[in-house]
Each structure stands twice: as structure tokens, then as C-alpha cells.
C-alpha positions, 0 to 999 in steps of 0.5 A, a space after each residue: 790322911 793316910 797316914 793318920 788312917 794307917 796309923 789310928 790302926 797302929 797297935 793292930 798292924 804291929 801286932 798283924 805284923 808281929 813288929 815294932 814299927 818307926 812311924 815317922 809323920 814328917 808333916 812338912 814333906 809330902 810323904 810320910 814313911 813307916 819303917 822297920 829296919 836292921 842293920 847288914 854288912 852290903 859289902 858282905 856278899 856271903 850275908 846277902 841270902 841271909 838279907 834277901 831272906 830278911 827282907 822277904 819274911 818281914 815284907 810280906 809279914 808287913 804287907 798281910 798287916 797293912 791289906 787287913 786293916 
């Protein structure tokens, strides 16, 4: 139910968000996921502020998006 909810609102949270989001329904689990993802080098312990920095910009961008609707 959820995430039928989240995703009738899909074209306002992406643009809340200012991204393109992977809506993934995957009716035969329990759980739904949506995504947005790029790619990292994990054994690149050089990017690794880089990343961390990534994951808290379009974190916080995609939670603002998801608490307004």
C-alpha cells in the first residue's frame, strides 16, 4: 500500500528530489524498494569522502522529497 501511495506521487518526489528514481514494485516479496544509485570503486579508500559526501547530498535530497508528500 505504501508503496502505491509513494509511487501515485512519483513525478512530484522526483522533482522534490531533483532525481530520477528506480521504482521497483517486486509484488511477490514483502518489500518494495526505490532506488538511486552510482557507481564507486569501494577499494578506492581515496574516493571514499567523495562517496560518503554523495550519499549525504542525495540522501537528505530524497528524504525532504519522500516527508513532503
Amino acid at each position: 500500500e505504501l508503496f502505491h501511495e509513494f509511487y501515485s506521487e512519483k513525478d512530484k518526489i522526483e522533482a522534490k528530489a531533483g532525481v530520477k528514481l528506480d521504482w521497483r514494485e517486486l509484488p511477490e516479496r514483502k518489500a518494495s524498494r526505490i532506488l538511486y544509485e552510482t557507481n564507486v570503486d569501494f577499494k578506492d579508500k581515496d574516493s571514499w569522502n567523495k562517496q560518503f559526501d554523495w550519499i549525504m547530498e542525495y540522501g537528505v535530497k530524497i528524504a525532504k522529497a519522500f516527508k513532503s508528500i
